[in-house]
Residue, then its C-alpha position, 0 to 999 in steps of 0.5 A: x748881219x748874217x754871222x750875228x744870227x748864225x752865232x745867235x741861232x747856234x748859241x739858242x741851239x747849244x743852250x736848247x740841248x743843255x737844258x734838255x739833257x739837264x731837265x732829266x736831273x731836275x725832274x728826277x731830283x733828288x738824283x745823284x748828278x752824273x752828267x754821262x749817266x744824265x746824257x744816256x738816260x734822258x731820250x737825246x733820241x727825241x732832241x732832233x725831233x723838236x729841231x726838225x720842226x723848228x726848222x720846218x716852222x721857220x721854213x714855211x714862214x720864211x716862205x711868207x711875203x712879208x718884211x723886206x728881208x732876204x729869206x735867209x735873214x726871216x728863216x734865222x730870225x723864225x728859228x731862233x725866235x721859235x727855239x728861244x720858246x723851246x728853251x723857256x719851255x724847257x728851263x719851266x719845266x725843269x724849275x717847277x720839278x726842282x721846286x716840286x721835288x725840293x719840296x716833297x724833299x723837305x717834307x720826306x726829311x721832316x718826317x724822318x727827323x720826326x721818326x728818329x726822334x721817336x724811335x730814340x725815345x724807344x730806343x729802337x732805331x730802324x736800319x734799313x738795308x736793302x737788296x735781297x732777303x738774308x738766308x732763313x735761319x731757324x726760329x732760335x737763330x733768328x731769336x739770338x741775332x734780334x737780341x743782339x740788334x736788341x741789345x744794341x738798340x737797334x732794329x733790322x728792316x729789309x726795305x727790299x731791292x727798289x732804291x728810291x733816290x728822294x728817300x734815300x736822300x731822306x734818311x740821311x737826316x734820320x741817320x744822322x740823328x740816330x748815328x749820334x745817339x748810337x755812338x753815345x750809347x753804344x760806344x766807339x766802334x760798335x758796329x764792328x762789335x755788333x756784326x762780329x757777334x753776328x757772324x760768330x752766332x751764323x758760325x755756330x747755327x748756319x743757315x736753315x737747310x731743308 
């Protein structure tokens, strides 16, 4: 009877830390999944912190009088009784952020589809680029590399250095509207076509020196 409870419990305490270690994907979804760098990130410090009370819950009522049960089998029965109530706490909080997420996801994306439909009819499409401003070139230089983006139908916007994990995942269906009307418009290769003409105009103006 014993090495039932105790398989029970160890399975319940297994399946307890599982669902907090991935409770950090879903909240954070739409996040790549990397279950080493899911494991750092998600506090595992604070896990032991709700076993220690399951255990002292299940020791003080395993100290009741109550049921003609050993007080080892009470404290088994208590301590899985009482991780199973973690387990669901953390298996709903995990679904309704997925499903909060899932949500804002789609709606993020609709838009993007929404833009990138507008912005083919302009015949501007957006590229984002992050990370740090470019070196300031001179109004003339400035000038001839927007006319080189013009001319492909393009415009260069520098979204800064923060990453957003759910926007990011967004434009992936503004890119790849926008992906296929570039190449029809533009041709295979045309990126290598238009960073070349780019670096051969920072070649010829160089960056702004003070």
């Amino acid at each position: 009877m014993y090495k039932k409870l105790i398989t029970i419990n160890l399975t319940i305490v297994l399946l307890v830390t599982a669902a907090y270690i991935l409770q950090y994907y879903f909240i954070n979804y739409p996040v790549q999944f990397d279950l080493w760098y899911i494991v750092k990130e998600c506090q595992l410090q604070y896990l032991p912190f709700f076993f220690a009370t399951t255990v002292l819950v299940s020791y003080l009522v395993s100290s009741l009088d109550f049921k003609k049960l050993s007080f080892k089998g009470k404290f088994l029965r208590v301590f899985s009784f009482l991780n199973s109530l973690i387990l669901a706490f953390f298996v709903f909080i995990s679904f309704t952020a997925f499903i909060k997420n899932k949500k804002d996801l789609n709606a993020l994306e609709k838009h993007y589809v929404q833009e990138a439909e507008k912005d083919i009819r302009k015949d501007q499409v957006v590229i984002r680029n992050v990370g740090f401003i470019v070196p300031a070139y001179d109004e003339k230089t400035v000038h001839l590399i927007n006319s080189i983006y013009q001319k492909y139908g393009i415009v260069s916007k520098n979204t800064g250095c923060i990453i957003d994990a759910m926007d990011t995942k967004a434009q992936e269906k503004y890119n790849e509207l926008t992906d296929s009307y570039l190449e029809k418009r533009n041709g295979n290769n045309w990126k290598q076509r238009m960073e070349k003409e780019i670096d051969d105009v920072e070649k010829i103006m160089g960056p702004k020196t003070k």
